[in-house]
C-alpha positions as CSV (number, residue, x, y, z in Angstrom):
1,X,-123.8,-16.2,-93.5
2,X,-126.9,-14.3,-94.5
3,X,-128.9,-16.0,-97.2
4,X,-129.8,-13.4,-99.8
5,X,-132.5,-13.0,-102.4
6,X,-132.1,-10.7,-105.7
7,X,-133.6,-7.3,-106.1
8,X,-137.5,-7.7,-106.9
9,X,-137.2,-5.3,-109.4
10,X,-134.3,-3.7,-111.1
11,X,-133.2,-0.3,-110.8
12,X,-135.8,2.3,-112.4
13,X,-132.8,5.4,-112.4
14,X,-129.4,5.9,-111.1
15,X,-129.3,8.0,-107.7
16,X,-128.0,10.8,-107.7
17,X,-124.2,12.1,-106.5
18,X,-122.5,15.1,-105.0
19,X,-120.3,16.2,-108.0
20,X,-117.7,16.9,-105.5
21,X,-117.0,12.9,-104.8
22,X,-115.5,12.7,-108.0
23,X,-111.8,13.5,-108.8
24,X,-111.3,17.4,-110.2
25,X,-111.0,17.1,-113.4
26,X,-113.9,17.8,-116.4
27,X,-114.3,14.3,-116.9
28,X,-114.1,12.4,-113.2
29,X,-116.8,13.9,-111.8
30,X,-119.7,12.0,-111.0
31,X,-123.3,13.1,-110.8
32,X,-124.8,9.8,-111.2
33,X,-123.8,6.8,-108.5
34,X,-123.3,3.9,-110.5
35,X,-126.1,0.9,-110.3
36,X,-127.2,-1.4,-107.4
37,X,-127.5,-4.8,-108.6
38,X,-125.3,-5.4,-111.6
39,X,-122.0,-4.2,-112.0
40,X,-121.2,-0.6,-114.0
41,X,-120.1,-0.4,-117.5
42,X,-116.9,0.8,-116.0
43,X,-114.4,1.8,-113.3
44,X,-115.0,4.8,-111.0
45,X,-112.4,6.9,-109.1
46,X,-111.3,5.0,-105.6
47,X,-112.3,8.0,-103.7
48,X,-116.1,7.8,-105.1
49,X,-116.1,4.6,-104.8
50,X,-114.9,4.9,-101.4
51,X,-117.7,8.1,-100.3
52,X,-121.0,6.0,-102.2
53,X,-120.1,2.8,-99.9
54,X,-119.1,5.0,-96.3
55,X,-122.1,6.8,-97.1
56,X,-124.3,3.7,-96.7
57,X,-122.5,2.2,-93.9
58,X,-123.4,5.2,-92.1
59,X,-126.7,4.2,-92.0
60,X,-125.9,0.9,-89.8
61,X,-126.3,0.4,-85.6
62,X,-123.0,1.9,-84.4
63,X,-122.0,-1.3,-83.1
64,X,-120.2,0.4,-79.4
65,X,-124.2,0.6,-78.6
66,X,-125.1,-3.1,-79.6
67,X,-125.9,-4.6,-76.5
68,X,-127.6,-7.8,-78.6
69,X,-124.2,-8.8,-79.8
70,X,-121.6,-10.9,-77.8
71,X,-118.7,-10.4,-80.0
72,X,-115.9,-7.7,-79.3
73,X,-116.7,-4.4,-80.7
74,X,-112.8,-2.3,-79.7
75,X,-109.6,-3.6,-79.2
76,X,-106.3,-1.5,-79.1
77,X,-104.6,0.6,-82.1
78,X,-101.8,-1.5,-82.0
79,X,-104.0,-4.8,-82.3
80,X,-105.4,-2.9,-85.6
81,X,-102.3,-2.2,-86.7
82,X,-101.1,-5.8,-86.4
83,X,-104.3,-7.2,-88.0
84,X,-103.5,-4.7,-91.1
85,X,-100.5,-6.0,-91.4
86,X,-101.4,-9.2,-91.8
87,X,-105.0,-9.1,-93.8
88,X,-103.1,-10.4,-96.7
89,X,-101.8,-13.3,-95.4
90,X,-103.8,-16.8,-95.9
91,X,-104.2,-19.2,-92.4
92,X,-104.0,-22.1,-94.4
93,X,-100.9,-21.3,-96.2
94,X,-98.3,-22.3,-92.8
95,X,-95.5,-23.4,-94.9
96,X,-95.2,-19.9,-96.2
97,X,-96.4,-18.1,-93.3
98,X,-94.5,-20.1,-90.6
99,X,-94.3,-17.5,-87.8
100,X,-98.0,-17.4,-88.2
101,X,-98.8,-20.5,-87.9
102,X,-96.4,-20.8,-84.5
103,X,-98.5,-18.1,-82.9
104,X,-102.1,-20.1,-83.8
105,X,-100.2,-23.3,-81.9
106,X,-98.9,-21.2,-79.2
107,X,-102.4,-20.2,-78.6
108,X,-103.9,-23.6,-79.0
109,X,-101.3,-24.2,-76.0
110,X,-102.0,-21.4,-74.0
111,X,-106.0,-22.4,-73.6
112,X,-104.7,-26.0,-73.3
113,X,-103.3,-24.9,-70.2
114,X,-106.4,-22.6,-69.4
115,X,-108.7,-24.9,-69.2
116,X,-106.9,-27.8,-67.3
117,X,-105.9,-30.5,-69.9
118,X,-104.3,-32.8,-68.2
119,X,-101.3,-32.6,-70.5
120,X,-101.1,-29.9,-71.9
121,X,-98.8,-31.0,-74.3
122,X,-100.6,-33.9,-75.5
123,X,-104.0,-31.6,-76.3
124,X,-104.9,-30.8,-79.7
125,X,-107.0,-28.1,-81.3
126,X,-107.1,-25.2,-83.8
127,X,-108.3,-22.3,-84.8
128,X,-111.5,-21.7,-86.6
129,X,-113.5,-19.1,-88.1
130,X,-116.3,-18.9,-85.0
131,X,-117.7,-20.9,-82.6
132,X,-119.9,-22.2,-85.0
133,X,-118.0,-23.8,-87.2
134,X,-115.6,-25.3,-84.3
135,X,-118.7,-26.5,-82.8
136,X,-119.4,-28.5,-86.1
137,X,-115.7,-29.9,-85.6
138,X,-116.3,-30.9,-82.4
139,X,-119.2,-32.4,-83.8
140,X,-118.2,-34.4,-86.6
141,X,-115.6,-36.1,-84.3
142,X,-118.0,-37.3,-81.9
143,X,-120.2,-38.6,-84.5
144,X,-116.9,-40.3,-86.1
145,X,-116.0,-41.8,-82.5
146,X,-119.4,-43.0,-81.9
147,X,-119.5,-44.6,-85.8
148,X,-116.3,-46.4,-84.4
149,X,-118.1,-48.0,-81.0
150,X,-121.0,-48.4,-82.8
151,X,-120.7,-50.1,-86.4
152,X,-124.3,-51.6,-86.3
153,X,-125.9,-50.6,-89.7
154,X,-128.9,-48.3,-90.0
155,X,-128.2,-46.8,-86.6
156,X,-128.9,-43.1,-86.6
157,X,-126.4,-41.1,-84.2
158,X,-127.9,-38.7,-81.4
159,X,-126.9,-35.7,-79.8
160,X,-128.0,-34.6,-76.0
161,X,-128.3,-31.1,-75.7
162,X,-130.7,-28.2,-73.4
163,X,-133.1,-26.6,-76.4
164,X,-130.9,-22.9,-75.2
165,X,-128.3,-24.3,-77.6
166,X,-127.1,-21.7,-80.1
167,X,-128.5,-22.5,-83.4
168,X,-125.0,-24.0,-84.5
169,X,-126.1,-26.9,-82.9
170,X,-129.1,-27.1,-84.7
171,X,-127.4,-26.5,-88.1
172,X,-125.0,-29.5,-86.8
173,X,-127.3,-32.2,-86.7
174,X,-129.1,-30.9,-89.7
175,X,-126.4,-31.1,-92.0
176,X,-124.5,-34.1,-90.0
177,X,-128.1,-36.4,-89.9
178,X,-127.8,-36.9,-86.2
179,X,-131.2,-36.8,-84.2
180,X,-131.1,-33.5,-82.0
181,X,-132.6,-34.7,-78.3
182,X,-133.3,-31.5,-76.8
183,X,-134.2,-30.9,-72.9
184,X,-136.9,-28.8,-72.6
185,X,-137.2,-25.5,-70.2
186,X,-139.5,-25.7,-67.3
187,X,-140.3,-22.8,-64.9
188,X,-137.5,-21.3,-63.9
189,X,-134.8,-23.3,-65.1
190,X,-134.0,-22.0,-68.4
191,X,-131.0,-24.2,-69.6
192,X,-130.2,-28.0,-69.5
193,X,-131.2,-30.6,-66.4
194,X,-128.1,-33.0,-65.9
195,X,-130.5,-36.0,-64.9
196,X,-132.7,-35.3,-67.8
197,X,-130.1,-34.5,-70.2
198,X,-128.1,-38.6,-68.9
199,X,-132.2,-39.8,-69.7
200,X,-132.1,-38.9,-73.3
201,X,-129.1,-40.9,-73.5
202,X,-128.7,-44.2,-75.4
203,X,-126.3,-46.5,-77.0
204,X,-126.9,-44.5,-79.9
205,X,-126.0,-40.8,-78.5
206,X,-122.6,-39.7,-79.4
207,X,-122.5,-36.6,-76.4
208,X,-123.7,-34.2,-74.6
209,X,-123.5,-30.7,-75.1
210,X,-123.0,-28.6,-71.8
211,X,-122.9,-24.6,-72.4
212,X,-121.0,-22.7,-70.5
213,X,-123.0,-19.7,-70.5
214,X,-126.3,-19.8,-72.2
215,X,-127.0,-16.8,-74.9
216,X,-130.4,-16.4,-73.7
217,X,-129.8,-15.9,-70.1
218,X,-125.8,-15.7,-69.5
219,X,-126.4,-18.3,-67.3
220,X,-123.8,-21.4,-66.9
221,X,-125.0,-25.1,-67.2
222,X,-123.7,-27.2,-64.7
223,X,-121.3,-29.1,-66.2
224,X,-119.5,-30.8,-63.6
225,X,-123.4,-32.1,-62.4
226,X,-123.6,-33.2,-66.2
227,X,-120.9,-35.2,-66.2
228,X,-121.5,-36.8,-62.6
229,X,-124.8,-38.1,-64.1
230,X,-123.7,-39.6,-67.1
231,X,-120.8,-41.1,-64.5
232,X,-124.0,-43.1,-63.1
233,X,-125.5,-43.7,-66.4
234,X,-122.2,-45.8,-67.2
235,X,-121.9,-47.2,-63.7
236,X,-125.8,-48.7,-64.1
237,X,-125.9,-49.3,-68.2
238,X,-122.6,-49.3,-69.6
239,X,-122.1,-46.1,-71.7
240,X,-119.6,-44.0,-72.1
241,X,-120.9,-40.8,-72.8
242,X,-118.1,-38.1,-73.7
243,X,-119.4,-34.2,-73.4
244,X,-118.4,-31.1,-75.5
245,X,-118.5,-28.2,-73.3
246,X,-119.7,-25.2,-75.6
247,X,-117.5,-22.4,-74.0
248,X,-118.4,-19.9,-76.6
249,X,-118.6,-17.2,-74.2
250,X,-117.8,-18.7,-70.7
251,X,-114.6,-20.8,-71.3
252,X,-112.8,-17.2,-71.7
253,X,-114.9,-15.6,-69.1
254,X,-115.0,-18.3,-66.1
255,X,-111.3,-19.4,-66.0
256,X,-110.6,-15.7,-64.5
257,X,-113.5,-14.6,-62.7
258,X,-114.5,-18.3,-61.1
259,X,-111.2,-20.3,-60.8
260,X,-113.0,-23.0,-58.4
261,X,-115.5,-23.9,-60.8
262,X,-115.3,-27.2,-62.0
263,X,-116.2,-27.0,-65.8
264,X,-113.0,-28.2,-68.3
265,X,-110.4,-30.7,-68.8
266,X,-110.4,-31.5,-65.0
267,X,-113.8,-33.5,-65.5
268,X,-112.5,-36.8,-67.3
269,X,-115.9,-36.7,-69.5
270,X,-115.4,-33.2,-70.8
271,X,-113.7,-34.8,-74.5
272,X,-113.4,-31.4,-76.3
273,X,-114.2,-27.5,-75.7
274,X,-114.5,-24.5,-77.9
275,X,-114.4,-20.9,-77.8
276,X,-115.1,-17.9,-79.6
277,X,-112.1,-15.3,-79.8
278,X,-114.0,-12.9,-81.2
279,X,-116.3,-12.7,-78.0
280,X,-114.9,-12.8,-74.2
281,X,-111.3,-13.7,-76.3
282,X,-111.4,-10.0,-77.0
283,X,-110.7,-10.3,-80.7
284,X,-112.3,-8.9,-83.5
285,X,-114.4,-11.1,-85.3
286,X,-114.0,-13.5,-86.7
287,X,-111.9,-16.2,-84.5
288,X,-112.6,-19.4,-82.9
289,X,-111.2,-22.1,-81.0
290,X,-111.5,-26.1,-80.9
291,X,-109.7,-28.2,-78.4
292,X,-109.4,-31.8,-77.8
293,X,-108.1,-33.0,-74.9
294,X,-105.7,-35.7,-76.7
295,X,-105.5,-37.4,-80.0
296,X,-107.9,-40.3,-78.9
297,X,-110.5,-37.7,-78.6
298,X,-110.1,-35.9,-82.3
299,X,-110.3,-39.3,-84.5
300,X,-107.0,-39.1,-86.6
301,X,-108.9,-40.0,-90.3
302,X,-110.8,-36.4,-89.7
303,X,-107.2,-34.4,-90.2
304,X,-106.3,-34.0,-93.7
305,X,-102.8,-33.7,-95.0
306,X,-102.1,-31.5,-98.5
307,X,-98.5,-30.9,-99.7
308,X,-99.8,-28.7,-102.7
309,X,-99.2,-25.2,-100.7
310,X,-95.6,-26.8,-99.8
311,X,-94.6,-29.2,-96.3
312,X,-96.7,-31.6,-94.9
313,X,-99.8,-29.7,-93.4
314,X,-102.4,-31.6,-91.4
315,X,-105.9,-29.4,-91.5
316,X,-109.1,-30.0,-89.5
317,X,-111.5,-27.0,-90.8
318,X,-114.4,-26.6,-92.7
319,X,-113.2,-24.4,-95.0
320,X,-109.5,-24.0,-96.2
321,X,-108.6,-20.2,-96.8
322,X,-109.1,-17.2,-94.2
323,X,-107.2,-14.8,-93.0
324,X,-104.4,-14.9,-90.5
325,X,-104.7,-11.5,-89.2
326,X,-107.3,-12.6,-86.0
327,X,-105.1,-15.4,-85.2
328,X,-102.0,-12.8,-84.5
329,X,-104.8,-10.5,-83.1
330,X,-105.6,-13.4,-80.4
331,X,-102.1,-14.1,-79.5
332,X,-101.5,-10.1,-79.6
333,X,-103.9,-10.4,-76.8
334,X,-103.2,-13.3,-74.8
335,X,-99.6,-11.9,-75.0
336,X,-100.7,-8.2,-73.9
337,X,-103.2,-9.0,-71.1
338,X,-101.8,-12.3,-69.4
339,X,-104.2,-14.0,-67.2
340,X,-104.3,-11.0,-64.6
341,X,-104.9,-8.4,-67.5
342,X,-107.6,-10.9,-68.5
343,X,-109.1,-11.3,-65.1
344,X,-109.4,-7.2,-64.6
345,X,-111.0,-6.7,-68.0
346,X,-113.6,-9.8,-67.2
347,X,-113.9,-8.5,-63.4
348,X,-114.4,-4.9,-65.0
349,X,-117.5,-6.0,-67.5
350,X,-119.5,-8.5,-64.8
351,X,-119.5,-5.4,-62.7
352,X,-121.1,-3.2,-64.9
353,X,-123.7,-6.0,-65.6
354,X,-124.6,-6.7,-61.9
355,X,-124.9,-2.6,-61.4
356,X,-127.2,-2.3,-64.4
357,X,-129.1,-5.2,-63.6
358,X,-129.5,-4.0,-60.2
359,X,-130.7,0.0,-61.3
360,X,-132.9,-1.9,-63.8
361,X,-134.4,-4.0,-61.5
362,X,-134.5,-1.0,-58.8
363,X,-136.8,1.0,-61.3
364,X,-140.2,-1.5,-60.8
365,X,-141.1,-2.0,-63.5
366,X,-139.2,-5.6,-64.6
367,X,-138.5,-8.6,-63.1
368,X,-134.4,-10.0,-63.3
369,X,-133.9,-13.1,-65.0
370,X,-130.5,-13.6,-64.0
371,X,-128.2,-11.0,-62.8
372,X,-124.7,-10.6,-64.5
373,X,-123.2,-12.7,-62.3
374,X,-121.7,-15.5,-64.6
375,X,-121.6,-14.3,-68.2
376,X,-121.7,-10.2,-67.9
377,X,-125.2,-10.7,-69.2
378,X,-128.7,-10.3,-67.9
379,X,-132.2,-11.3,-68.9
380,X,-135.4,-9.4,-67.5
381,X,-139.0,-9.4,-68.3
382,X,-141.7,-7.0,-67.3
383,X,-143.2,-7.4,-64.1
384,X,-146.5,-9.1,-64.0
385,X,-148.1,-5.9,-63.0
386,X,-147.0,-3.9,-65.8
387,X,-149.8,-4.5,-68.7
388,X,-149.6,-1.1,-70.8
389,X,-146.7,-2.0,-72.7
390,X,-144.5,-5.4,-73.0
391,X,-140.1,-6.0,-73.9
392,X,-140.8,-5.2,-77.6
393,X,-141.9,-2.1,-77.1
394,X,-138.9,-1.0,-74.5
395,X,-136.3,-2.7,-77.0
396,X,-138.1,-0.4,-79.5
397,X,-138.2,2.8,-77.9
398,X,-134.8,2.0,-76.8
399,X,-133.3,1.7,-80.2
400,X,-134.6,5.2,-81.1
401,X,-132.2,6.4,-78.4
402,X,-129.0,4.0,-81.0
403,X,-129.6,1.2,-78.6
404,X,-129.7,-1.7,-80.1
405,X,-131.2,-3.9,-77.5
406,X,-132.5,-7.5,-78.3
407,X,-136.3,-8.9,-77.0
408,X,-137.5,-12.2,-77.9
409,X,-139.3,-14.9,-76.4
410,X,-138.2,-18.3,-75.0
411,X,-138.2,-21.7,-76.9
412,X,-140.1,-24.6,-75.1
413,X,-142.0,-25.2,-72.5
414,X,-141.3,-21.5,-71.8
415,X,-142.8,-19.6,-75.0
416,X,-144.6,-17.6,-73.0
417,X,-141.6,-15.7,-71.1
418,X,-140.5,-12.6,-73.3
419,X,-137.1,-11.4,-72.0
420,X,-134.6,-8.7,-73.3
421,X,-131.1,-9.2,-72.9
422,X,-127.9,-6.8,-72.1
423,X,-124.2,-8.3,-73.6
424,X,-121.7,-6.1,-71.3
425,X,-118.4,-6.5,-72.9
426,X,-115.0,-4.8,-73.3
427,X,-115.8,-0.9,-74.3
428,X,-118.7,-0.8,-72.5
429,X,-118.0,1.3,-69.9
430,X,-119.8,2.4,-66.4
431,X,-120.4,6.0,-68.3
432,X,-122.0,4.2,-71.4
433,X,-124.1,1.9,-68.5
434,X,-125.2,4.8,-67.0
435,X,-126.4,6.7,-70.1
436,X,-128.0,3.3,-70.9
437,X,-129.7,3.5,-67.8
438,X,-131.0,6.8,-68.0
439,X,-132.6,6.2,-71.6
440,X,-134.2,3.3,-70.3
441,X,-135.5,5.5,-67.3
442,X,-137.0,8.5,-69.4
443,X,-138.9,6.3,-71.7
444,X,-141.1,4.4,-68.9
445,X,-143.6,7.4,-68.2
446,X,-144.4,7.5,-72.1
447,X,-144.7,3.9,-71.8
448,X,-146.7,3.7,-68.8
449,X,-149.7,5.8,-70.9
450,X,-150.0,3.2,-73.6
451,X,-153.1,1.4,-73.5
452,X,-151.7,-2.1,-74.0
453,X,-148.7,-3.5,-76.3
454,X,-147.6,-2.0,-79.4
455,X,-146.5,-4.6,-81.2
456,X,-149.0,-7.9,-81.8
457,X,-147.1,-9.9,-84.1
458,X,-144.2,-10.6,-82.1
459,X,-142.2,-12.8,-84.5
460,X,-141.6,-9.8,-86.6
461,X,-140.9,-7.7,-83.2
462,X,-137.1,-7.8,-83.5
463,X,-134.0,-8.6,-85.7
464,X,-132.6,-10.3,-83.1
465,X,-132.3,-14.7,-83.7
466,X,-130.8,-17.3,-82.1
C-alpha cells in the first residue's frame, strides 16, 4: 500500500455542493460538502455521501485504457454477482465458511496439477492477497530451510535473483535481512543469465529467483537453463540450490499458450511457484497464489494453527483477515473457462500484442524490444534516428488521448535504454488495439516538429514504478 502524508495545510472553506444531492426535505439538503481531512460533526444522507465520493472517482484513468497495469480490469456479471455475494465473508474464518474454504483448496489443487507437481496430491499452497505477499511466503520458507542446512552463527542468508525482479523482491530481503545478489543487464539481455545467476551462488544463498515473464519486457527467463546450471554448481561444489519460480504473470499464461516449455514442477529444482489471480488468473484484484511442491519444501514450524475462530486451522499468510469473495471469483473461473476456455482467452490477448507490436514497429519511428510473443506484452524504444522527441513524451501525449501508457528507463547496466510498455489483457480487444494504434499514429507528426525532448527530468516523467 501507498504510504501517505497528512494534508500540508488544513482546509481554508468547505466546497461547495449541488443542493440537489441532498434528500428533499428543508433540512437534508446540502450546499456545503463536508471537510477533507478530519471527519464531519455529523452524518450526511447515503445518497450525498454516495454523489461527493463518485464524483471524485470520476476524475481517475478509466482503468479499460490502462495499458501500464497487469492486473484484470473486466470479468463476467455473474463473477460480480458472486463476488457481492460473498464480500462479507472473512478467508480466514474456514470453520464458519467451510464451502469457501473447499473452493480455495480445490484451486490450490487445480494449479497443483497445472504446473506439473509431481503429486499433485502431496503439493501444498494457498491463497494470498497478491503476488507480493506470496512471494514473501515463498521467501520466508527458503530462508527457514536454508537456517535449517546452515546453523553456523552470524551467517547472513542470500538471495540470487536478475535486477528485473518486481520490487516485492526487494521489499523481501529488506524486511527478511537477506543480502539481495542481483545479476545485472547487459546489452540486449534484459533479464537474468543462468551461468551468472549459479556464480552468485554460495553456501550461504538460500535460492534463486527465476521469473516467468519479466514486467519490464514480458520476456520469460529461462528457467529450465537456471536450474541445469545450478545442477552443475552441485555436481562441482556440493550445493543444493532450490529455485522459486516467480510466475506472477507467466505461470497462468505459459501452461496454455506454450505446453512444451519446461518451467514448473517438472524441473526437480523448481521448490515453490506463485501466481497472481488477479493478473493472467483473470480475477479481480486482489488474489494470489503460493505453491509448494510437498511439505518438505514449505518448513512445517512456518504454518500456524489457531482454534479461537473454531476447528483446528493451519494458516501460512502474512496477514490473517481478507475477503473470500476473489477466492470464489478464481474458482468461478477456473470452473467457467477450463483449460481450453483458458487457452482461447490467452491465445486471444498474445495476438493482439504481436499485431500491435508489429503496426507499432511498422510506423518507423521505434525500435521493438520484445514482441508479445511470451507474456502479451511488449517493450519499444525510439529508434536511434528519432531525436525530436523521446518515450516520455509519446507516453504523455498518449495519455491526453485516456491512455494510460507507462515509460521508464531500465535498472543496471542498461540505465540508458528508455522503453514504454503495452500490458494486453482480457478486455482489450482488436477494436480497442486498433484505436490505440491510431492515437499513437496521429500524434507522431506533432511530435516530429519538436525541437528535442520535452521532458528533462525524467524521474518525475511518469507515475509508473516497479
Amino acid at each position: 500500500m501507498a504510504l501517505h502524508k497528512g494534508p500540508e495545510k488544513p482546509d481554508e472553506r468547505p466546497l461547495s455542493v449541488n443542493p440537489f444531492y441532498g434528500e428533499a426535505n428543508p433540512v437534508g439538503g446540502m450546499t456545503e460538502a463536508p471537510p477533507k481531512h478530519r471527519m464531519p460533526d455529523g452524518p450526511i444522507s447515503p445518497s450525498t455521501a454516495y454523489q461527493v465520493v463518485h464524483d471524485e472517482l470520476m476524475l481517475d484513468g478509466n482503468s479499460r485504457l490502462n495499458l501500464a497495469t497487469f492486473v484484470t480490469t473486466w470479468m463476467e456479471p455473474q463473477a460480480g454477482v458472486l463476488m457481492a455475494e460473498c464480500r462479507d465473508k472473512n478467508m480466514i474464518d474456514k470453520d464458519e465458511y467451510p464451502r469457501t474454504a473447499e473452493l480455495e483448496r480445490r484451486c490450490v489443487a487445480m494449479l497443483a496439477d497445472l504446473w506439473n507437481a509431481p503429486d499433485p496430491s502431496a503439493a501444498v499452497g494457498c491463497s494470498t492477497t497478491g503476488s507480493s505477499e506470496a512471494c514473501m511466503l515463498a521467501g520466508m520458507a527458503l530462508k527457514r530451510r536454508w537456517s535449517k542446512r546452515n546453523p553456523k552463527p552470524g551467517a547472513r542468508p542470500n538471495l540470487v535473483m536478475g535486477i528485473n525482479v518486481q520490487v516485492c523482491w526487494e521489499k523481501f530481503c529488506n524486511f527478511w535481512e537477506v543480502e539481495a545478489r542481483l545479476v545485472p543487464m547487459e546489452g540486449e539481455r534484459y533479464h537474468l543469465d543462468p551461468q551468472a545467476a549459479a556464480d552468485l551462488c554460495d553456501e550461504n544463498t538460500i535460492g534463486v529467483v527465476g521469473i516467468l515473464g519479466s514486467t519490464f519486457d514480458g520476456s520469460y527467463e529461462p528457467i529450465a537453463d537456471l536450474c541445469a546450471a545450478l545442477d552443475a554448481l552441485q555436481e562441482r561444489s556440493g550445493l543444493d540450490i532450490p529455485v522459486h519460480v516467480d510466475g506472477a504473470s507467466g505461470a497462468m499464461v505459459a501452461p496454455f499458450l506454450d505446453p512444451d516449455l519446461v518451467w514448473d514442477f517438472r524441473l526437480p529444482r523448481v521448490a515453490s511457484i506463485n501466481t497472481s489471480g488477479h493478473k493472467y488468473g483473470l480475477v479481480y484484484p486482489g488474489v494470489g497464489w503460493a505453491l509448494w511442491r510437498d511439505k518438505e519444501a514449505l518448513p512445517e514450524e512456518l504454518v500456524f494453527r489457531v482454534n479461537y475462530l473454531g476447528g483446528d486451522m493451519p494458516t501460512f499468510a502474512l496477514n490473517f483477515s481478507r475477503p473470500g469473495a476473489q477466492v470464489v471469483a478464481q474458482y468461478y473461473t477456473l470452473l467457467r473457462l477450463g483449460r481450453e476456455g483458458y487457452r482461447a482467452v490467452q491465445q486471444s490477448t498474445r495476438d493482439v500484442a504481436m499485431a500491435v507490436a508489429e503496426k507499432v514497429e511498422s510506423l518507423g519511428d521505434f525500435r521493438l524490444l520484445t514482441r508479445g510473443d511470451q507474456l502479451p506484452v511488449f517493450a519499444f524504444t525510439t529508434a536511434p534516428e528519432v531525436t525530436a522527441y523521446d518515450v516520455f513524451d509519446v507516453s504523455r501525449r498518449l495519455r491526453e488521448n485516456g491512455w494510460l501508457v507507462p515509460a521508464y528507463t531500465f535498472p543496471p547496466n542498461r540505465e540508458d535504454l528508455s522503453v514504454i510498455r503495452v500490458v494486453c489483457r482480457n478486455g482489450f480487444s482488436e477494436d480497442l488495439a486498433a484505436l490505440f494504434v491510431e492515437d499513437l499514429t496521429r500524434l507522431l507528426p506533432e511530435l516530429r516538429k519538436q525541437s528535442g525532448p520535452a521532458i528533462r527530468d525524467k524521474g518525475a516523467a511518469t507515475g509508473f514504478h516497479h
